[in-house]
C-alpha positions as CSV (number, residue, x, y, z in Angstrom):
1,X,-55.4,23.3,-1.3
2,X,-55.4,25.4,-4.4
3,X,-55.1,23.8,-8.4
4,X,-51.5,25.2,-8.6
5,X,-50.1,23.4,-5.5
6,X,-51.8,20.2,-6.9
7,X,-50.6,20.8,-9.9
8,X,-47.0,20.7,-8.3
9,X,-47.5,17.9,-5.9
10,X,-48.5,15.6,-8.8
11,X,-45.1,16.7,-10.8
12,X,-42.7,15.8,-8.0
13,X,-45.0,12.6,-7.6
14,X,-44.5,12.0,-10.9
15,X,-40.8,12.4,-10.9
16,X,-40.1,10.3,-7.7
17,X,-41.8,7.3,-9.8
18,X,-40.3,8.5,-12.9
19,X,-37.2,8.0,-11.0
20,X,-38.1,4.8,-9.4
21,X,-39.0,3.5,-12.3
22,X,-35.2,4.3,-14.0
23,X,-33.3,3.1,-11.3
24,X,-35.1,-0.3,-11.6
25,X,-34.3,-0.3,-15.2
26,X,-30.6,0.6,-14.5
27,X,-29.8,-1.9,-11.5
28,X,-31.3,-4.7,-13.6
29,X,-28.4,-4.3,-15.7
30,X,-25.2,-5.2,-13.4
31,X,-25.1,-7.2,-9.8
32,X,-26.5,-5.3,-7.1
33,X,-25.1,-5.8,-3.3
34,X,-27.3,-4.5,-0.5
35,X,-24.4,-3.2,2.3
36,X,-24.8,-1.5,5.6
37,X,-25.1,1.9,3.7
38,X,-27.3,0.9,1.1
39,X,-27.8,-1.0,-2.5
40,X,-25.2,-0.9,-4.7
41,X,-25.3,-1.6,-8.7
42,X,-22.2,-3.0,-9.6
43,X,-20.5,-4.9,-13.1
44,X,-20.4,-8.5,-13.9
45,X,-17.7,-9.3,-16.3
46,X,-14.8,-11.8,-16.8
47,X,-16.0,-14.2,-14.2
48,X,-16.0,-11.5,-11.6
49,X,-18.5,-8.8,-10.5
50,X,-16.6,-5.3,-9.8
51,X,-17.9,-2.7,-7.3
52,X,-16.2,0.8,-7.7
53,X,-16.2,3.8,-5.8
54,X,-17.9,3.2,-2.7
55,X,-17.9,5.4,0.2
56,X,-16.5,3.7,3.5
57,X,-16.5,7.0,5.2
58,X,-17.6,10.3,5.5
59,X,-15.9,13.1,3.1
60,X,-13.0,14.2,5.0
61,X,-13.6,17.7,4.0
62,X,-14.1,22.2,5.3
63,X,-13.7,21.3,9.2
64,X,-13.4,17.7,8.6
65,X,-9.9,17.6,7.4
66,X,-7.2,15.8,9.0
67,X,-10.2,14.2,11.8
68,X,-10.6,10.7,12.4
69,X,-13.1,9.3,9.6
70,X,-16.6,8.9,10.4
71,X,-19.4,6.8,8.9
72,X,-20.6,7.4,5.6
73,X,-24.1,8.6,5.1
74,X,-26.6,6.1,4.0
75,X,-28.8,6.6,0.7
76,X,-32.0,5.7,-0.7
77,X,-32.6,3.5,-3.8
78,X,-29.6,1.9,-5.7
79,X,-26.0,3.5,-5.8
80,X,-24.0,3.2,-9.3
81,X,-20.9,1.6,-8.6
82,X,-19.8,1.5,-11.7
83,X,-16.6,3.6,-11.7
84,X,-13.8,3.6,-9.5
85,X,-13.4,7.5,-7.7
86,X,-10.2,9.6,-8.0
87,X,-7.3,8.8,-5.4
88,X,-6.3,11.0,-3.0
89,X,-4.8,14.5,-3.1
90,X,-1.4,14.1,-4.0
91,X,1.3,15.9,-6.2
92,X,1.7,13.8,-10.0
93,X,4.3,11.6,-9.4
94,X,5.0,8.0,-11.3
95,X,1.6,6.4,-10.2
96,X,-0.2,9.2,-12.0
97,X,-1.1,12.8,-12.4
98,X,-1.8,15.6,-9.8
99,X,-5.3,14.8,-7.9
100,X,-6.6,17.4,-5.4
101,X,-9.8,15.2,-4.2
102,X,-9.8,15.4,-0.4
103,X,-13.4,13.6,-1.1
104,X,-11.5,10.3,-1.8
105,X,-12.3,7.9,0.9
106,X,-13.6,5.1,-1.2
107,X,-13.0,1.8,-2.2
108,X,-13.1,-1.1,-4.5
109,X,-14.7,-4.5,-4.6
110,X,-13.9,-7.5,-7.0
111,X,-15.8,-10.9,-5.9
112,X,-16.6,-14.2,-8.3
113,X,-19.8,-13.7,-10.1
114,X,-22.5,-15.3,-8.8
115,X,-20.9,-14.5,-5.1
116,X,-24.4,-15.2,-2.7
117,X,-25.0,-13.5,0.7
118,X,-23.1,-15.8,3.6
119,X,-20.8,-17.6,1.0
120,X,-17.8,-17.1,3.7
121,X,-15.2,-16.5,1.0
122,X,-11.9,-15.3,1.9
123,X,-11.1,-11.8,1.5
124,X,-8.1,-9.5,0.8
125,X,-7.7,-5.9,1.6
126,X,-4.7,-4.6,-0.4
127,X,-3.5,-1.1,0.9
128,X,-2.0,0.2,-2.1
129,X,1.9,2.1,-1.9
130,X,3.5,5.1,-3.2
131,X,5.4,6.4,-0.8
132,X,2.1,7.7,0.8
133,X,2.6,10.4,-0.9
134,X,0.9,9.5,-3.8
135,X,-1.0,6.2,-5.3
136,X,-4.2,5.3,-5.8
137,X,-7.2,2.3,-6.2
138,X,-7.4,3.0,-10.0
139,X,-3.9,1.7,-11.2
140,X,-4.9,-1.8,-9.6
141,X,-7.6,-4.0,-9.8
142,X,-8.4,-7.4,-8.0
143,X,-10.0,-9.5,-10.7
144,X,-7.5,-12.1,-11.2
145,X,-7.6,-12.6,-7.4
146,X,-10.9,-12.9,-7.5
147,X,-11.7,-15.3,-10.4
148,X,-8.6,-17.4,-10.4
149,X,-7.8,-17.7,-6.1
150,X,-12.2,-17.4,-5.2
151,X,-11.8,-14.4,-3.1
152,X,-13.5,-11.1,-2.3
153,X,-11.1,-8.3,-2.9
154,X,-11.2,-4.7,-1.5
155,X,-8.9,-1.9,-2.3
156,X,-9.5,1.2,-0.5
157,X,-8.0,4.5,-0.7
158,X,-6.5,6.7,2.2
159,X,-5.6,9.7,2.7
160,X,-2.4,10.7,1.7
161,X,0.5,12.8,2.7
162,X,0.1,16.3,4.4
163,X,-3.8,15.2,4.4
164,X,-2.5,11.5,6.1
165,X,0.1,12.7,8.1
166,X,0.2,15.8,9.6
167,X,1.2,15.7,13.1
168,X,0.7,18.9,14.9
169,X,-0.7,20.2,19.0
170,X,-4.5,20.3,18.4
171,X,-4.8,19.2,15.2
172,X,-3.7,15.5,14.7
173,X,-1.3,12.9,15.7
174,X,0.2,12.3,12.0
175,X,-2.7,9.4,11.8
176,X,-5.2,10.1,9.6
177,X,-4.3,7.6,7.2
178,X,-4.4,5.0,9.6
179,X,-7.4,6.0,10.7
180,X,-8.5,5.7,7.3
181,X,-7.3,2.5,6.6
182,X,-8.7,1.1,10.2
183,X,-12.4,2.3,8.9
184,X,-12.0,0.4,5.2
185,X,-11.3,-2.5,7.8
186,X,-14.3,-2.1,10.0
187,X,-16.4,-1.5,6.9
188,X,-15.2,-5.1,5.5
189,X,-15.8,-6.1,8.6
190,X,-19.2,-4.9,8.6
191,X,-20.2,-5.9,5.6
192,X,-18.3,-8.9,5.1
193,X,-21.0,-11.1,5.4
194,X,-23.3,-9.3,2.2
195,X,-20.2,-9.7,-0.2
196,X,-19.9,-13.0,-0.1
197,X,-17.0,-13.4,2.5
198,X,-15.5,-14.3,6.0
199,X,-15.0,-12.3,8.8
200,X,-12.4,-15.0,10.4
201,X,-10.9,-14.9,7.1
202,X,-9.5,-11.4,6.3
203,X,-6.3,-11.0,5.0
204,X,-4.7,-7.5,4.7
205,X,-2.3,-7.2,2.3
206,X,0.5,-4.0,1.6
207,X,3.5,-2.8,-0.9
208,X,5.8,-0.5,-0.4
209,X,4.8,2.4,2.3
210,X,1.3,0.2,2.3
211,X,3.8,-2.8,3.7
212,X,4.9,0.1,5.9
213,X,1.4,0.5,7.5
214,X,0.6,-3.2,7.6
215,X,3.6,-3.0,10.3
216,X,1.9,-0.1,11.7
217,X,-1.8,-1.9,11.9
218,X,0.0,-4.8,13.3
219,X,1.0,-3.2,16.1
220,X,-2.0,-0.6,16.5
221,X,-4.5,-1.6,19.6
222,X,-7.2,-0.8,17.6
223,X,-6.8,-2.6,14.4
224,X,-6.2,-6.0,16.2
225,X,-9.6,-8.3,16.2
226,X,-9.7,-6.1,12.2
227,X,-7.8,-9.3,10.4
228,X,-6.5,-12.9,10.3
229,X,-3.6,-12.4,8.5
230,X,-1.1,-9.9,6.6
231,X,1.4,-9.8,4.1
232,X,4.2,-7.1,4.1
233,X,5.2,-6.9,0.3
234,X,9.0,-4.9,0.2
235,X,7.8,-2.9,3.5
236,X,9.9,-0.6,5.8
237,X,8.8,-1.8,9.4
238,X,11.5,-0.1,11.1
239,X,12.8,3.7,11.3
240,X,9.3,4.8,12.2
241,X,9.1,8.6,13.9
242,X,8.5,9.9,17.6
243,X,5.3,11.9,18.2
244,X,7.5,14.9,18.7
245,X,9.8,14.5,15.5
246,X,6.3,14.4,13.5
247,X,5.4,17.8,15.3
248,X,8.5,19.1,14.4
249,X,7.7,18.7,10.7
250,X,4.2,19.9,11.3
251,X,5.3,22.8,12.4
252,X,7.4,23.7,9.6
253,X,4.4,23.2,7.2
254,X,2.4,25.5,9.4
255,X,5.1,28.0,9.1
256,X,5.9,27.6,5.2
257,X,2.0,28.2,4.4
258,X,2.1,31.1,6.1
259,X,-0.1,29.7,9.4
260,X,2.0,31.0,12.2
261,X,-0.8,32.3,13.8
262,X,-4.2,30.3,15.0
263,X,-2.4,27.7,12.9
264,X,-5.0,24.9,12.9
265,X,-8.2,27.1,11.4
266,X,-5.5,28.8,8.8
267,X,-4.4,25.5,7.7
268,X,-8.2,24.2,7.2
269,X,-8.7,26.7,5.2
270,X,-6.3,26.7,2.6
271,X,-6.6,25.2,-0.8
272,X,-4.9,21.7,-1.5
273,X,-2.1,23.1,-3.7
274,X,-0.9,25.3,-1.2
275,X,-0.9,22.3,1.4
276,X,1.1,20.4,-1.1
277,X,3.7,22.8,-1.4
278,X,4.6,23.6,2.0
279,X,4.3,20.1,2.9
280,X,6.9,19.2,0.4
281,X,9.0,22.3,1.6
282,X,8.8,21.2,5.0
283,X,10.1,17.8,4.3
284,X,12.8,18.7,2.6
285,X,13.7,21.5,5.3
286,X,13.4,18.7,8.5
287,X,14.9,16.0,6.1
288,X,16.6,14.8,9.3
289,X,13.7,14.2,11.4
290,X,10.9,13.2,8.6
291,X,12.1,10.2,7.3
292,X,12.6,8.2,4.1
293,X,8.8,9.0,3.6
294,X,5.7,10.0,5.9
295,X,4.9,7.1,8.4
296,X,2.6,7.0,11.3
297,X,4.1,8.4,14.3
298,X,5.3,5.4,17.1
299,X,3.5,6.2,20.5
300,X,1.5,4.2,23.4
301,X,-1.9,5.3,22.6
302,X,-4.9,3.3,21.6
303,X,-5.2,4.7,18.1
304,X,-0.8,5.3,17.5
305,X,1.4,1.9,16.9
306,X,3.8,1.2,19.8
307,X,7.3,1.3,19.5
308,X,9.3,-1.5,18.8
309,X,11.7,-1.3,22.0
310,X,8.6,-1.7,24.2
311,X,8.3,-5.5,22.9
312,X,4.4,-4.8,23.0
313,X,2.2,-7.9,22.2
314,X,2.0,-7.8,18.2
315,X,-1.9,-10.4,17.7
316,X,0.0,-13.8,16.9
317,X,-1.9,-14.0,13.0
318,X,0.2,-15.6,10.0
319,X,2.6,-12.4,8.7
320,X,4.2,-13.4,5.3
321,X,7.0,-10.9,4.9
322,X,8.9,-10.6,0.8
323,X,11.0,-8.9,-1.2
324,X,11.8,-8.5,-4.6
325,X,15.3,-9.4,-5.7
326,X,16.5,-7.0,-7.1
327,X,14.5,-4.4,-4.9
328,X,16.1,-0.7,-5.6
329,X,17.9,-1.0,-8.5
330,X,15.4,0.7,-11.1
331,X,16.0,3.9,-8.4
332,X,19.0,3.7,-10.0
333,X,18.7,3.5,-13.9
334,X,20.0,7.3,-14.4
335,X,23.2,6.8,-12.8
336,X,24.0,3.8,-15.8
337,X,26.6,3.5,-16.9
338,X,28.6,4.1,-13.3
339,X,32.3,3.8,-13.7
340,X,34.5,1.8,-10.7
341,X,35.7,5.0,-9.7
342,X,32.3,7.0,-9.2
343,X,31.0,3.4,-7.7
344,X,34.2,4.1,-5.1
345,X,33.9,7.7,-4.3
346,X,29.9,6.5,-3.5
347,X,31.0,3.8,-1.2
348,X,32.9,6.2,0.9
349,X,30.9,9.2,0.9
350,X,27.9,6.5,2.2
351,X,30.1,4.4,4.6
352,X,33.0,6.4,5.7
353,X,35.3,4.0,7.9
354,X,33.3,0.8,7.1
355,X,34.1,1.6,3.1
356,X,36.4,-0.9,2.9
357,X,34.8,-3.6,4.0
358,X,31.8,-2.4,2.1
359,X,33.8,-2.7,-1.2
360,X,35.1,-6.1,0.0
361,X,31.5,-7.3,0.6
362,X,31.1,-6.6,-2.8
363,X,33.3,-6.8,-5.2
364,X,33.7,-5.3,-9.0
365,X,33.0,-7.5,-11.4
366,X,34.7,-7.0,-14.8
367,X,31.5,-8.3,-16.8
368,X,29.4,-5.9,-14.9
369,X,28.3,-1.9,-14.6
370,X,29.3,-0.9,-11.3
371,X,25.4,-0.1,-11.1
372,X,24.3,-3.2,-10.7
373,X,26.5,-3.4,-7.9
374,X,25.4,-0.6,-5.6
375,X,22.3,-1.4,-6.4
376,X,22.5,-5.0,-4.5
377,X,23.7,-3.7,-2.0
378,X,21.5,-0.8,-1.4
379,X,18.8,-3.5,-1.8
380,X,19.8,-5.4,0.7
381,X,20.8,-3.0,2.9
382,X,17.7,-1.2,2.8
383,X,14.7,-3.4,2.0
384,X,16.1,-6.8,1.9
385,X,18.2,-7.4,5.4
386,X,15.0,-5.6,7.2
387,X,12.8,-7.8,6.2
388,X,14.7,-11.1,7.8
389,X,15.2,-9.1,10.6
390,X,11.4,-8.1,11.3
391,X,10.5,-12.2,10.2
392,X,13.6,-12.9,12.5
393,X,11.5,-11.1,15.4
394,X,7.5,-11.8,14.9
395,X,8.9,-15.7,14.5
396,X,9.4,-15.0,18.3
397,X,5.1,-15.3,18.7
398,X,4.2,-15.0,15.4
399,X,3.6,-18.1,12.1
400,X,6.0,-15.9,9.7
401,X,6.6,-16.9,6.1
402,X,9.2,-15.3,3.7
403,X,9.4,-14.8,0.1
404,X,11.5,-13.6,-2.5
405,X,10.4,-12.7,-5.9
406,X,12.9,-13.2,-8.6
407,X,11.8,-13.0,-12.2
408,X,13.8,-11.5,-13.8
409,X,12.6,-11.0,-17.1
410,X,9.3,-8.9,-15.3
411,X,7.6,-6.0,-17.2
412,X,10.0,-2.9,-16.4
413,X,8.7,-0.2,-14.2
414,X,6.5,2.6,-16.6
415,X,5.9,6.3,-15.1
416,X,2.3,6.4,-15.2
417,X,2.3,10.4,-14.0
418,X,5.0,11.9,-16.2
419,X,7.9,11.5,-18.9
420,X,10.8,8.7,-17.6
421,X,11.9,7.4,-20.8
422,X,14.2,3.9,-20.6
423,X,17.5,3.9,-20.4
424,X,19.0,2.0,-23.5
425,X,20.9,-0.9,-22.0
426,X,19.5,-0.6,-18.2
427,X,18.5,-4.2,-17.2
428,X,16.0,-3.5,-14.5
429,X,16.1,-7.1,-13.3
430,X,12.8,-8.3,-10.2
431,X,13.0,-4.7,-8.9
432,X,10.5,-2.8,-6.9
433,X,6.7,-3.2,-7.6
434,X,8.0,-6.1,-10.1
435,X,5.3,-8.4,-8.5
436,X,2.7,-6.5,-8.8
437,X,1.4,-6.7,-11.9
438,X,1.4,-10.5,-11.0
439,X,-0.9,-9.7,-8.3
440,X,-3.1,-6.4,-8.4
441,X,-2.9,-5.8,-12.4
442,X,-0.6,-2.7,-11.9
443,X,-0.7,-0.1,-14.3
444,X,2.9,0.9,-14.3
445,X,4.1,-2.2,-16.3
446,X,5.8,-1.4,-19.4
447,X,4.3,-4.5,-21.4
448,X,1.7,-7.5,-20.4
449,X,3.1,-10.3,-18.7
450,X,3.7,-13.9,-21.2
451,X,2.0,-17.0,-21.2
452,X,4.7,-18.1,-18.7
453,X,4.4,-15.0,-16.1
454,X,0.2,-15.3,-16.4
455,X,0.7,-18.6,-15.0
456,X,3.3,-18.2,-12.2
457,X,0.6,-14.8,-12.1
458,X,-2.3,-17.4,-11.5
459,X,0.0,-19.6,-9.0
460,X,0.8,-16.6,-7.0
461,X,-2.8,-15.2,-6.2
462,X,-4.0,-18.3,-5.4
463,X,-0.7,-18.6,-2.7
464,X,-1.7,-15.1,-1.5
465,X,-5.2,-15.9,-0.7
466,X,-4.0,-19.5,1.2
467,X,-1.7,-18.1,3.0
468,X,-2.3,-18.8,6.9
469,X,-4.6,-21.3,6.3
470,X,-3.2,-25.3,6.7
471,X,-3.8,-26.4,2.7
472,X,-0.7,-23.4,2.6
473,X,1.9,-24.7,4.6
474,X,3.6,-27.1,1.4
475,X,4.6,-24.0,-0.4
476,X,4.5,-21.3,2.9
477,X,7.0,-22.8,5.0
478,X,7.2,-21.4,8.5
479,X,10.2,-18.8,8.7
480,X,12.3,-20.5,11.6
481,X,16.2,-17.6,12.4
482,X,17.6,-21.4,12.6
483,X,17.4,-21.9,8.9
484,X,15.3,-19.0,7.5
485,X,13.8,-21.0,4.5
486,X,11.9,-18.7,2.1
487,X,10.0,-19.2,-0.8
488,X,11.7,-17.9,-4.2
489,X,8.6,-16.7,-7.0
490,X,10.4,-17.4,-10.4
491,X,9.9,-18.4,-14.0
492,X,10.1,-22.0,-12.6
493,X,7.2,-21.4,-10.2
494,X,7.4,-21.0,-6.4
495,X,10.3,-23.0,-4.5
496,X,12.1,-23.2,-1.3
497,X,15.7,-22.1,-0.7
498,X,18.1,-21.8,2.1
499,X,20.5,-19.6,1.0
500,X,18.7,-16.1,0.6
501,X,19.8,-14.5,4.1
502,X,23.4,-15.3,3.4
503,X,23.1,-14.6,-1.0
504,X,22.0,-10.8,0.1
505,X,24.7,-10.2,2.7
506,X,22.2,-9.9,5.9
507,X,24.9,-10.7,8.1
508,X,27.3,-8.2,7.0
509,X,24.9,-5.6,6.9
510,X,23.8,-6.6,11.3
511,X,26.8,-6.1,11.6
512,X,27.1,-2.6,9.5
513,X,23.8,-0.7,11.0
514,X,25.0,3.2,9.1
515,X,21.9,3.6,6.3
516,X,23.4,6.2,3.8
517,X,21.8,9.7,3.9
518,X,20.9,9.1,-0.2
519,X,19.8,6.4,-2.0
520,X,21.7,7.8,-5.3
521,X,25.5,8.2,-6.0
């Protein structure tokens, strides 16, 4: 062996225990976690110990896009986890700016400090919304569930959008965020133990379209033995599309990026923007067929969610099912001030024949913006009456709770992504992500919450994590269509009512099925 290749030998030698010698240094400062993949260095801080950005899967990326997720690749020596990873690639919207990652399948831990391998801790896997179009881990964070309610928190990312949802022959069913989000499971699953908490005590937890696809893992084969319990937080679980009607929009994003021909390796290999923009297009074009937003396509496959009208067995765990109050009226804030007159011309252009008895439903008042008014009604209509009736038919095998979250004097909604100044006099009331901040530390909160909210904040985590467990059932009573008791979240703490089904119309609107083709006036 000659003196120069020595010579070399000893450098790289030298640099491997160089190396060694600085990641020892390093992990000694922050918790380190040893999961299936490999150690992690993490930060201790507040009474909890964060993990951030760790890969659950396999970069979904070149011929990799739109496949089911694989396993992430293991490492040697000790992973900083120091730093939570960009979301997912999505146009800027109000949960943030423009991201084109498509390396994004990651996730967040948050556990008690001192947490010890086998501790059996209950844990909560919160599936973030935003229309799943757009969101990400970084505008939440778990550490109040953690320190105050003693529980492991994850909060994965998944892909979104065209990247989640494409449905088209050869490529995909439309189910790569599922996919995405039934891997995050099986990694808790796996590595459950090594954080600190329970396998039999896994709690998965959504808002929004992430509600929507708690529905959607609830009734997915394959996510079944994944969880003990859910919690659908202002979720659609109805109006779900066919296989076919999802191909119908994948098609048109084929043909608005220009991939008429050998479609599938023409779409791999454009750049995200590109995707974006005929995905949008597309949407817009098939608005008839795609949907309120992008949802996993309803078929009878192992992998696809069933469809409701096949009554297939849903796993009989604890579902807690909730709404806030005033759910869609902040969608509303630019049409305030709305005169009677626009309020009527609304009614009728939604409701045609059933106008009437719309307007007699609910009524003008002449202390109130006409606003306010659609804006219940569209709430209940839309977000509200759906969820009784999805509690109304899990309660058939199912321990279902309700909940309705009411304060209103909650931080107002902030854009987080771009300009959407207040609107002088707008009084958003408990409207859509209102609870969040009590729950998950959401970003897009115009203020901190007051001594009085951090406590009902404090009350509510710890409610979250007991849920499905006996110590719960004094504030979770079981939802029963006889009486449908539910659990109203307000300034005076958490208390149970009667009188919800009937104070949001829910009758009136089973018997009024026609949703209105727009949300706005």
């Amino acid at each position: 062996m000659g003196v120069g290749l020595k010579s070399k030998i000893a450098i790289v030698a030298l640099v491997f225990v160089l190396a060694g010698s600085i990641a020892s240094s390093w992990a000694a400062s922050g918790p380190v976690v040893a999961v299936r993949s490999g150690k992690l260095n993490g930060i201790a801080s507040g009474g909890i110990e964060k993990f951030l950005g760790i890969p659950y899967a396999t970069p979904p990326l070149e011929k990799r896009r739109w496949l089911a997720p694989a396993p992430p690749e293991s490492w040697l020596g000790i992973r900083s986890a120091t730093a939570t990873r960009t979301g997912c690639a999505a146009p800027v919207s109000a949960d943030g700016p423009a991201s084109d990652a498509e390396d994004c399948l990651y996730l967040n831990v948050y556990r008690p400090a001192g947490t010890v391998v086998g501790e059996s801790l209950p844990i909560v896997v919160f599936i973030h919304g935003g229309g799943n179009n757009w969101g990400s881990p970084g505008i939440y964070d778990g550490e109040r569930m953690a320190r105050i309610a003693h529980a492991v928190v994850v909060i994965p990312a998944y892909r979104l959008g065209v990247f989640g949802f494409l449905a088209l022959p050869g490529l995909g069913a439309g189910d790569a965020a599922l996919q995405d989000q039934i891997a995050a499971l099986k990694w808790v699953h796996a590595n459950a133990g090594t954080l600190g908490g329970s396998r039999s005590k896994i709690t998965i937890v959504g808002e929004s379209a992430g509600g929507t696809d708690v529905c959607k893992l609830l009734a997915t084969p394959a996510a079944r033995s994944l969880f003990s319990a859910a919690v659908v937080q202002s979720g659609f679980c109805y109006g779900a599309p066919s296989l076919a009607s999802a191909e119908t929009v994948g098609k048109a994003v084929a043909s608005h990026a220009g991939c008429t021909n050998q479609a599938i390796e023409c779409l791999r290999s454009l750049p995200v923007s590109k995707l974006l923009d005929a995905w949008n297009a597309a949407r817009t074009e098939q608005a008839g067929v795609a949907g309120l937003f992008p949802m996993t396509p309803i078929e009878p496959t192992p992998t696809l969610p069933v469809a409701p009208s096949t009554r297939a067995p849903v796993p009989p765990v604890p579902v807690l099912i909730g709404f806030d109050q005033d759910e869609l009226r902040g969608f509303l804030s630019g049409a305030y001030p709305l005169s009677a007159s626009k309020f009527k011309a609304t009614v009728t252009a939604a409701y045609g024949k059933d106008a009437e008895a719309v307007e007699a439903e609910y009524p003008l008042g002449s202390q109130q913006d006409a606003v306010y008014v659609l804006a219940a009604l569209r709430s209940d209509q839309m977000i509200i009456c759906p969820s009784f009736a999805t509690a109304d038919r899990l309660a058939e095998k199912s321990p279902v709770s309700m909940y309705e979250f009411a304060d209103r004097t909650a931080p107002a909604f902030k854009s987080l992504g771009f300009p959407a100044p207040a609107v002088p006099g707008f009084e958003p009331g408990a409207g859509h992500t209102a609870e969040l901040q009590y729950l998950f530390a959401y970003q897009a909160a115009a203020h901190p919450l007051s001594n009085d909210q951090n406590r009902l904040a404090d009350e509510m985590v710890k409610q979250w994590v007991a849920f499905g467990r006996p110590a719960a059932a004094q504030v979770w009573k079981r939802y029963d269509p006889r009486n449908r008791e539910t659990t109203i979240l307000d300034s005076a703490g958490l208390h149970t009512v009667s009188d919800a089904f009937e104070r949001h119309h829910c009758g009136f609107w089973a018997g009024h099925p026609t949703m209105p083709a727009s949300l706005l006036p």
